[in-house]
C-alpha positions as CSV (number, residue, x, y, z in Angstrom):
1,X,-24.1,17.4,-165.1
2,X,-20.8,16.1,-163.9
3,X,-17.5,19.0,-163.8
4,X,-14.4,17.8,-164.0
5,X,-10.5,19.7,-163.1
6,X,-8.6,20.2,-166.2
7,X,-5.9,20.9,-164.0
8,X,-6.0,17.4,-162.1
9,X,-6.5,15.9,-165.9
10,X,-3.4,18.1,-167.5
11,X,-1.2,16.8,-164.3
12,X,-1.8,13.4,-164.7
13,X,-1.4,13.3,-168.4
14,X,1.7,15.5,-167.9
15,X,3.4,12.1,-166.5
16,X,1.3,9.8,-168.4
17,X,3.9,6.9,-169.1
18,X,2.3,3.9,-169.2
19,X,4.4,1.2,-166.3
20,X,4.2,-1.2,-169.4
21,X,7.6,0.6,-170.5
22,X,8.8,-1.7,-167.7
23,X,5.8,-4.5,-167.5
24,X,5.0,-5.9,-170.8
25,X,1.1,-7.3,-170.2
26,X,1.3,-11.0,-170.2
27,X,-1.1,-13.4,-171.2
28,X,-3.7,-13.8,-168.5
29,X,-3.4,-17.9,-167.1
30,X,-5.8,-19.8,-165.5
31,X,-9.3,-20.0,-165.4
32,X,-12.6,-19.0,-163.6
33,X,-14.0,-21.4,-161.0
34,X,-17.3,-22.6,-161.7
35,X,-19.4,-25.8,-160.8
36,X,-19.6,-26.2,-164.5
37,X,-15.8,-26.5,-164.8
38,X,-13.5,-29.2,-164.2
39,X,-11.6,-29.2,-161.1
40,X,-8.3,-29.5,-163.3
41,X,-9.1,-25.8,-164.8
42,X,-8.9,-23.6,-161.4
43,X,-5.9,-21.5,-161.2
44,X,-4.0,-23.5,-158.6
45,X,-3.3,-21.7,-155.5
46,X,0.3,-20.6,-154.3
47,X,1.6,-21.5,-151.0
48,X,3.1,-19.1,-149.0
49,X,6.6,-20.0,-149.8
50,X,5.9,-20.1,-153.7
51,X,4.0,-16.5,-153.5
52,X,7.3,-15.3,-151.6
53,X,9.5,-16.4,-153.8
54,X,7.6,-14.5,-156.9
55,X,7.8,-11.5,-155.0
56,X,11.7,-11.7,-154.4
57,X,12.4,-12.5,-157.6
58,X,10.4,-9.4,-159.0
59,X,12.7,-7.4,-156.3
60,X,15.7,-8.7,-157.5
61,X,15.0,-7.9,-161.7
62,X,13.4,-4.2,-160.5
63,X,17.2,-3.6,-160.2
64,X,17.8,-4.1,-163.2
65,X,14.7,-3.5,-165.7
66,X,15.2,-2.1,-169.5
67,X,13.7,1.7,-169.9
68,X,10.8,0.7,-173.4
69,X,8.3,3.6,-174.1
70,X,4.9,2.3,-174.6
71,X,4.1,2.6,-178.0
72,X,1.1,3.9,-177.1
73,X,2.9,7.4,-175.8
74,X,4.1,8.2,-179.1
75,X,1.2,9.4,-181.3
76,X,0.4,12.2,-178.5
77,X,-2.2,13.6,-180.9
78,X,-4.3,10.7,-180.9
79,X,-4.0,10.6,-177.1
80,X,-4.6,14.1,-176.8
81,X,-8.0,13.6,-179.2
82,X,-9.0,10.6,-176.7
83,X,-8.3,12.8,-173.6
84,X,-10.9,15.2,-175.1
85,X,-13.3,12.5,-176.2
86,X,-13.4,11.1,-173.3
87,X,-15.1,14.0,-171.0
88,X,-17.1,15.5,-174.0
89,X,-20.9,15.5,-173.4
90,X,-21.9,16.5,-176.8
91,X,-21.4,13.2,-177.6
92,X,-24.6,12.5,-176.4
93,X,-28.2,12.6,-177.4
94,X,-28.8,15.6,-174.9
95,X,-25.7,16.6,-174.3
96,X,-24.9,15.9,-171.2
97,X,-23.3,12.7,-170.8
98,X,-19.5,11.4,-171.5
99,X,-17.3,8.1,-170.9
100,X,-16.7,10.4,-167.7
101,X,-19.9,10.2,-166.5
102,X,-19.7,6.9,-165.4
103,X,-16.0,6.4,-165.4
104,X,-14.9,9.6,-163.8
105,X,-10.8,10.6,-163.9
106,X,-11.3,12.3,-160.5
107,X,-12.0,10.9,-157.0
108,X,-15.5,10.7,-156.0
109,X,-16.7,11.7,-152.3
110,X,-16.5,9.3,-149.7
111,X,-19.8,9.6,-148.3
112,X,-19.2,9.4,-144.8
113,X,-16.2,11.9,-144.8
114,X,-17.6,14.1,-147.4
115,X,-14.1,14.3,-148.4
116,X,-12.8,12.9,-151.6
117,X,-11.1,9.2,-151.6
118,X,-7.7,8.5,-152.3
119,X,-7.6,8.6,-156.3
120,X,-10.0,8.0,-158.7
121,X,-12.0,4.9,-159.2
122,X,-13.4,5.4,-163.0
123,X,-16.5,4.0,-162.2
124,X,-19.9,6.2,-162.3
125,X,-19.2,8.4,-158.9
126,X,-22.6,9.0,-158.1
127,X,-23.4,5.3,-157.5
128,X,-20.4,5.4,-155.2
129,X,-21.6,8.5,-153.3
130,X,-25.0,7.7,-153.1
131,X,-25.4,4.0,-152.9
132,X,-27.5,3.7,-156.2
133,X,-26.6,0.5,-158.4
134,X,-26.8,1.5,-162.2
135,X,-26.2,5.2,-163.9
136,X,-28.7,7.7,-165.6
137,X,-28.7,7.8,-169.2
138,X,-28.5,10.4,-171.3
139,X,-32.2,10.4,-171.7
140,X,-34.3,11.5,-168.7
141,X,-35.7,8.5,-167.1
142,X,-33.5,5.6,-168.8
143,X,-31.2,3.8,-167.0
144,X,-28.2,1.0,-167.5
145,X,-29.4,-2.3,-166.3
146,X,-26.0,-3.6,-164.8
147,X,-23.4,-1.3,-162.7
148,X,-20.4,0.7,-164.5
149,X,-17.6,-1.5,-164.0
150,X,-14.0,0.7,-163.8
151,X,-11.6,2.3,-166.5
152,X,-9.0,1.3,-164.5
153,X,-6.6,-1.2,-165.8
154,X,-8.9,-2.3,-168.2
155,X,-5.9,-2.0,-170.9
156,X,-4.6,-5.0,-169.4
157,X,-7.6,-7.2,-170.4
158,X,-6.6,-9.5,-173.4
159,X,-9.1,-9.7,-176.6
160,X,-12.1,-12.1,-176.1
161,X,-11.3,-15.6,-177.1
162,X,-12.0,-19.1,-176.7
163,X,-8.9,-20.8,-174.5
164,X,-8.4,-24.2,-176.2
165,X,-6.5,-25.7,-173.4
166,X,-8.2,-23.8,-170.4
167,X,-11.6,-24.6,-171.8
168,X,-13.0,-21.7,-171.0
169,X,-14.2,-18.1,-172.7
170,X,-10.8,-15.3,-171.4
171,X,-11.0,-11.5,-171.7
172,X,-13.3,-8.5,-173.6
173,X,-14.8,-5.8,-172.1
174,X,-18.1,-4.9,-170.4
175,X,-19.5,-7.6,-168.1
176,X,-20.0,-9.9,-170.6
177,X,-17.1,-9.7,-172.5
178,X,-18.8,-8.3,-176.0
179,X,-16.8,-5.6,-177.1
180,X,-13.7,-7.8,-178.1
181,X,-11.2,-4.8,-177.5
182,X,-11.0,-1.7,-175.5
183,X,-11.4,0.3,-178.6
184,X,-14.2,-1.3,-179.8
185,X,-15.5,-0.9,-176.4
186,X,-15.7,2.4,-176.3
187,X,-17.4,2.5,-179.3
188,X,-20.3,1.1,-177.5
189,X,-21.7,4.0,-175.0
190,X,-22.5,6.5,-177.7
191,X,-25.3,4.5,-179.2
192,X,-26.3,2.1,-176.3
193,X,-30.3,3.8,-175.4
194,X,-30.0,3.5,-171.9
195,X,-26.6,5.3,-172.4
196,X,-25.5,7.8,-174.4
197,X,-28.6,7.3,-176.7
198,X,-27.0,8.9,-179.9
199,X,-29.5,7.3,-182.7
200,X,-26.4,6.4,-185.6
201,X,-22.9,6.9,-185.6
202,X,-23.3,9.1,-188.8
203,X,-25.1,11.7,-186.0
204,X,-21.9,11.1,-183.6
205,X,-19.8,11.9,-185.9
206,X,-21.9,15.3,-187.3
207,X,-21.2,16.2,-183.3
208,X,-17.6,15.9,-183.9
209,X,-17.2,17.9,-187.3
210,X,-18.9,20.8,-184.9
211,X,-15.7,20.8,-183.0
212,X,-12.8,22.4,-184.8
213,X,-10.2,20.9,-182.6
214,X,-11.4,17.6,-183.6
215,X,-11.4,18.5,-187.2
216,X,-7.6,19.2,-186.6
217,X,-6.4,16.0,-184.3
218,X,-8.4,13.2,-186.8
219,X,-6.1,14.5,-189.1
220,X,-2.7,15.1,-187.2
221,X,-3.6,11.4,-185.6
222,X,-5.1,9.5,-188.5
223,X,-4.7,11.6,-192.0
224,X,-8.3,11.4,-191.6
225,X,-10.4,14.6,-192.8
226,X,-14.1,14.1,-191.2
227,X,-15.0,18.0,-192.0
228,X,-16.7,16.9,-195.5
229,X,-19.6,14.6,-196.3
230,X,-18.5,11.0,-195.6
231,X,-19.8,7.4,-196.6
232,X,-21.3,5.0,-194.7
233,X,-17.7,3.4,-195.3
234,X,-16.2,6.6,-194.7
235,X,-18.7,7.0,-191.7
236,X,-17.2,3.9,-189.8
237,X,-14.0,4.7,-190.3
238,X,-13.8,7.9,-188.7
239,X,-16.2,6.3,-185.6
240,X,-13.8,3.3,-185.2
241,X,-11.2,5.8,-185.4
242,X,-13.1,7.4,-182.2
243,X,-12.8,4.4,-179.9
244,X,-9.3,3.6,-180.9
245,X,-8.3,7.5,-179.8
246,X,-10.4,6.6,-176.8
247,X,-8.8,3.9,-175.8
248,X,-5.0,5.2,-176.3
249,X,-5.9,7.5,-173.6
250,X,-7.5,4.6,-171.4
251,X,-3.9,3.6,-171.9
252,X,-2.4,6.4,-170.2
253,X,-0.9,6.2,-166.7
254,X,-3.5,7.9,-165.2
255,X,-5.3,4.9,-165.6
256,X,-2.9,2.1,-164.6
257,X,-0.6,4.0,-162.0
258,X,0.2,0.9,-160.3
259,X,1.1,3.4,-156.6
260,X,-0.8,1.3,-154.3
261,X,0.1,0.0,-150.9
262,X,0.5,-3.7,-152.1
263,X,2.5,-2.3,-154.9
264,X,5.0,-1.0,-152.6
265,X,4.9,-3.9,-150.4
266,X,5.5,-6.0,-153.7
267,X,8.7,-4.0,-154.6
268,X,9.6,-4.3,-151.0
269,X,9.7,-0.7,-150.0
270,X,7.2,-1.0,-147.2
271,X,5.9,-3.9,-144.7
272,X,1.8,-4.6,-144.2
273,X,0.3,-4.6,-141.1
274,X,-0.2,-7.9,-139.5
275,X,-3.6,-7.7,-140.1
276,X,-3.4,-6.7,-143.8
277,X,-0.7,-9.6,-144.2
278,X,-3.1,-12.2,-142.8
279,X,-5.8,-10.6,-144.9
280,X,-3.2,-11.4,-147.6
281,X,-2.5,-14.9,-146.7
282,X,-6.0,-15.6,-146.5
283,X,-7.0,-13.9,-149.8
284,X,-4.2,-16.3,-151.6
285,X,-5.1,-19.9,-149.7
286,X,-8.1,-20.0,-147.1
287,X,-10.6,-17.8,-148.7
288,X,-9.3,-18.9,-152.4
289,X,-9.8,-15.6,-153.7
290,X,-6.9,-15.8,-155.7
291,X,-8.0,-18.8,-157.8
292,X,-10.0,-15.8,-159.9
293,X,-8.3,-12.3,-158.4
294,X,-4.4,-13.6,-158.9
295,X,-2.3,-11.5,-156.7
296,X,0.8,-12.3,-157.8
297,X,3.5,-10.9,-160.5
298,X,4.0,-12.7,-163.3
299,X,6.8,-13.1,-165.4
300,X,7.0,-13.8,-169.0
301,X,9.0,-15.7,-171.1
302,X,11.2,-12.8,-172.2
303,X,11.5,-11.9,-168.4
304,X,9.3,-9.2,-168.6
305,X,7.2,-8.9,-165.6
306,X,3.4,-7.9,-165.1
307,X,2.2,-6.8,-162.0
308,X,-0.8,-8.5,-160.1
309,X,-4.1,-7.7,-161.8
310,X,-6.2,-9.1,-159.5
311,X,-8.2,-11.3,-161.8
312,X,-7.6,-14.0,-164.6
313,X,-10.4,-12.6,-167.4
314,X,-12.7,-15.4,-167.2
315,X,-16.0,-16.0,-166.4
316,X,-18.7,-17.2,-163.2
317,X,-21.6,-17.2,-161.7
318,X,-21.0,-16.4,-158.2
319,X,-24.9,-16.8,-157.2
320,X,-25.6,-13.0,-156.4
321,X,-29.0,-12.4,-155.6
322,X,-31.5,-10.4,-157.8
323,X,-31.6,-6.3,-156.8
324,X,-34.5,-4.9,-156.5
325,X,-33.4,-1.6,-156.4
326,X,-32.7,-1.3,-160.0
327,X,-35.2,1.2,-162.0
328,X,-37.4,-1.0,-163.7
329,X,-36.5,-4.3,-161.9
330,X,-35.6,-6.0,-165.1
331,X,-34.9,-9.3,-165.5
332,X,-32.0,-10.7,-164.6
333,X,-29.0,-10.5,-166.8
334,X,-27.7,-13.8,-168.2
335,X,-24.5,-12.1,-168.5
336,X,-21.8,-14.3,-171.2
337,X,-24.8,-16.6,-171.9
338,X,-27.1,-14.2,-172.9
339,X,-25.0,-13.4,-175.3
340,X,-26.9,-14.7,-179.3
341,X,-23.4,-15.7,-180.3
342,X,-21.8,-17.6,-177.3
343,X,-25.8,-19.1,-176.7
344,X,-25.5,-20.3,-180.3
345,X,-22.4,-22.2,-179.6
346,X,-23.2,-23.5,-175.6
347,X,-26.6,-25.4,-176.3
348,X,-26.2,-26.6,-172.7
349,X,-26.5,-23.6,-171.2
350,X,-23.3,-23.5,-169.6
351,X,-22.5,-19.8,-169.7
352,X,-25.6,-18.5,-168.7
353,X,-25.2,-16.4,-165.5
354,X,-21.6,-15.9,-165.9
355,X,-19.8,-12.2,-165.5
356,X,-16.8,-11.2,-166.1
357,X,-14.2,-11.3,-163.0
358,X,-13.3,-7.9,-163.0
359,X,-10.2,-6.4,-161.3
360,X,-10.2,-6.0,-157.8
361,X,-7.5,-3.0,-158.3
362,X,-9.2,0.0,-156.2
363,X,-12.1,-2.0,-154.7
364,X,-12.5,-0.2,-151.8
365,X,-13.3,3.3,-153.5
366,X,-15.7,1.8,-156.4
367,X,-19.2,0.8,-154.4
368,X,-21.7,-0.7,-154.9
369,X,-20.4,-4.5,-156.0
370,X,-21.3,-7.2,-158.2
371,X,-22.7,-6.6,-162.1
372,X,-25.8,-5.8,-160.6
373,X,-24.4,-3.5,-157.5
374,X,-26.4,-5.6,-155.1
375,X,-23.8,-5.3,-152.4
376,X,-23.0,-2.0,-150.6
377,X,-19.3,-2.3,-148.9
378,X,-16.4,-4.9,-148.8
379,X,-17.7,-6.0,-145.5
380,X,-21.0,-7.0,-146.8
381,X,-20.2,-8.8,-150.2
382,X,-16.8,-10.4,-148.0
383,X,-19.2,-12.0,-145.3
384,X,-21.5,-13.1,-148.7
385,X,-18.0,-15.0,-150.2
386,X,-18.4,-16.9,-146.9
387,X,-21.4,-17.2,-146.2
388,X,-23.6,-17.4,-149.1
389,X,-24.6,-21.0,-148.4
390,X,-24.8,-21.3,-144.8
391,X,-26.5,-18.2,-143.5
392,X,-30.0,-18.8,-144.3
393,X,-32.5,-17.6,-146.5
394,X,-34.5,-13.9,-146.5
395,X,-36.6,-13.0,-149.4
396,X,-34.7,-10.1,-151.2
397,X,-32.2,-7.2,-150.9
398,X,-34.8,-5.3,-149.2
399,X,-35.4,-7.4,-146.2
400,X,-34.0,-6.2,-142.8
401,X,-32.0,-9.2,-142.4
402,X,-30.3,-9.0,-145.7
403,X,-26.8,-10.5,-145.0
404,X,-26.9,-10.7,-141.3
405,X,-30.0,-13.2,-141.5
406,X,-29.7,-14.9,-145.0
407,X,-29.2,-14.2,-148.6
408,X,-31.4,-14.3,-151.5
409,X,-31.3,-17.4,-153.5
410,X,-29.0,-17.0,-157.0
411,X,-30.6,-14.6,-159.5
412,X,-29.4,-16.9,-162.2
413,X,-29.5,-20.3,-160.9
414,X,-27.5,-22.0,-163.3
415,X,-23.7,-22.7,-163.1
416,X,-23.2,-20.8,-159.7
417,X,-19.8,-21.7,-158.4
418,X,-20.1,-24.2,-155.9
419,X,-16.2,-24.7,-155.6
420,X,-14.4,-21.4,-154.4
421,X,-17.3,-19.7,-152.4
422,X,-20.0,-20.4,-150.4
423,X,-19.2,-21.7,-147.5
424,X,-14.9,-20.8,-146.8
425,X,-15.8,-21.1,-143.0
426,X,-14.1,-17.8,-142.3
427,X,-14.6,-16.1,-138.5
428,X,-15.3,-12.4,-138.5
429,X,-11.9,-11.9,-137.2
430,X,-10.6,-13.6,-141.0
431,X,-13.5,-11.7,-142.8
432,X,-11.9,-8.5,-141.7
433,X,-8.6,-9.2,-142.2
434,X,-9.6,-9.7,-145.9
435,X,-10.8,-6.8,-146.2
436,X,-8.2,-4.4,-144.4
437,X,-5.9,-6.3,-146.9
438,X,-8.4,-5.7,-150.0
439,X,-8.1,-1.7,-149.1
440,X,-4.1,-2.2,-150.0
441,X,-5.0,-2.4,-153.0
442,X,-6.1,1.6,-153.5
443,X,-4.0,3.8,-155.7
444,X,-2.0,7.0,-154.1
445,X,-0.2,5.3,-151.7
446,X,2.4,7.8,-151.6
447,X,-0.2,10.3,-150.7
448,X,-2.7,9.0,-148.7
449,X,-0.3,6.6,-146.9
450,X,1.7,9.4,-145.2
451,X,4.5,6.7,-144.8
452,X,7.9,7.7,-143.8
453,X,9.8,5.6,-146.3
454,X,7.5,6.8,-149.6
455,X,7.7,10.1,-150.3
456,X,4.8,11.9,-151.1
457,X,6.0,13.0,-155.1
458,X,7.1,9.3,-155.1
459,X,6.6,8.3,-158.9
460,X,5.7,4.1,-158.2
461,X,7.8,1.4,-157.0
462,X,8.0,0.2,-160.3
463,X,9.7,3.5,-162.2
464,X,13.1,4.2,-162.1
């Protein structure tokens, strides 16, 4: 069982104010690249000159940025009753797992320092520390069949919908987009069997009526009493009321500080190495990474600003290869096609294989990658960008020459992206500059960058 500092969680709540009071989340544009997709729908790349003139326009408003609490800071008991939801094991079948399990709040270990990374990661640490791909469930034995994707900056996501002039299927949460909202999201775990494995919500909520602080914050939050017996009516109410407490604390600073190295390099308080700048300049035209992990600021119509999110909320295929080392070896997930309701309405299949592009925000301390985790480092799933269909072929994940000698073919065959990846033609020299330039992108910058112009109690670049 998982321990986690109360003291590292009190801190960071203590200056939980979400940067939206500066950055009000704008609607996520363009769309994912995919062989089934038109050539018209790809987010269009930005030259150099264009993606330097975004960033010195968003240094010239930070001068001059309006001070608006996020809304979501004001009802402190709810946050406080989702701070406490959040790391409670009782909310599971044997009492021993929480949304911290596999989204911790506190760095995992690097394992080949044995010292702990920069800042947390909110992804399941023990996959990170010891390579594995999916996380235990509650019940001995059982295991998720696709890796934990982060906490972090998942607020940002916008609800699941159909894009009428994109064409394509934007936001929602989990790999396949099925939980609509974060709230509803975190309604999931607690009854998922290979997760939390609680057998009803009428039993999650009998866990909560045992806890008298609970008791207390449904009603200081809600007006909601949960202590007597409650309808199935009642019933929902109180375990909707759960995820939405849940996810004003996903909400919180803590997990959207916005302190990395490119953020300060965005604001322009600090430079990048030359290598991390041509990792840069390669990540937004060569490599077309940015045609699905946007790196630039955006600016609303109200001249608002959100900071790069590193992804546009869509949807692809990008051909990863079947990984053998999950328990089980299930079958391959068919990801937003596998879905009954979006296969109902695609009868040509055109989903099927596609995953959510997640946020590359804090890549570098959340290993394994992919849904399935089949790739162990940056290095390895950069070269696999590349490479994919030029290396050669090797059997599975499990042969010697995985990635150095060939890849495995596509676990899901079917609309891989043949457009943005694949064969980019990088040198090693490039590949690694993509990376070094990907690591930028960890959280704690004032901290861990020991940088002479940042202090280390530095708030973010974009606080006042």
């Amino acid at each position: 069982m998982k321990k986690y500092s109360n003291f590292y969680l009190l801190r960071v709540l203590w200056r939980a104010v979400d940067p939206r009071k500066m950055f009000l989340a704008a609607t996520a544009a363009g769309l994912i690249a995919s062989s089934s997709q038109p050539a018209a729908a790809l987010e269009r790349l930005l030259t150099p000159g264009e993606f330097e003139s975004i960033r010195h326009a968003l240094q010239n408003n930070l001068q001059h940025l309006p001070f608006n609490p996020d809304k979501e800071t004001r009802n402190w008991p709810e946050r406080l009753l989702g701070e406490k939801l959040y790391s409670d094991n009782n909310l599971s079948l044997q009492r021993n797992q929480s949304c911290a399990t596999c989204h911790q709040i506190t760095p995992a270990i690097n394992p080949e320092t044995g010292q702990p990374y920069q800042a947390p990661g909110f992804v399941d640490a023990d996959n990170v520390e010891k390579g594995t791909p999916v996380s235990d469930g509650s019940v001995a034995g059982a295991f998720g069949a696709l890796n934990a994707p982060s906490a972090g900056y998942a607020s940002f996501t916008p609800p699941f919908h159909w894009d009428q002039t994109q064409k394509a299927y934007v936001g929602g949460q989990f790999w396949n987009g099925r939980a609509s909202t974060l709230a509803e999201q975190a309604g999931g775990p607690p009854l998922n069997p290979a997760e939390m494995a609680m057998p009803s919500k009428a039993a999650v909520i009998e866990r909560l009526k045992e806890n008298a602080a609970y008791r207390a914050l449904f009603w200081a939050a809600y007006r909601l009493n949960i202590a007597g017996l409650l309808s199935a009516a009642e019933t929902d109410v109180a375990y909707n009321a759960m995820g939405k407490a849940i996810a004003a604390f996903e909400r919180t600073r803590a997990f959207a500080p916005f302190t990395s190295k490119y953020d300060y390099f965005l604001a322009g308080r600090i430079e990048l190495t030359p290598q991390e700048r041509l990792g840069l300049d390669l990540f937004n035209n060569k490599a077309q990474c940015a045609s699905c992990h946007v790196s630039a600021p955006k600016k609303s119509r109200d001249g608002s600003w959100t900071p790069a999110l590193f992804t546009d909320y869509g949807y692809d295929n990008i051909g990863a290869p079947r990984n053998l080392d999950i328990p089980g070896n299930p079958e391959p997930n068919k990801g937003l096609g596998g879905r009954p309701d979006i296969a109902a309405r695609d009868p040509q299949g055109l989903e099927i294989g596609k995953h959510k592009t997640m946020s590359l925000r804090n890549i570098a301390i959340t290993a394994p990658y992919g849904h399935n985790g089949v790739f162990k480092s940056l290095e390895q799933i950069t070269h696999f960008y590349n490479t994919r269909d030029t290396l050669g072929r090797v059997a599975d994940n499990r042969d010697p020459g995985f990635g150095i000698k060939g890849w495995p073919l596509p676990e899901v065959p079917r609309n891989v992206n043949a457009d943005t990846m694949g064969n980019l033609g990088l040198t090693a020299r490039e590949e690694a500059a993509i990376v070094a330039f990907l690591k930028t992108l960890t959280d704690g910058y004032p901290i861990w960058g020991r940088d002479p112009r940042v202090s280390s109690n530095d708030p973010g670049p974009y606080e006042r």
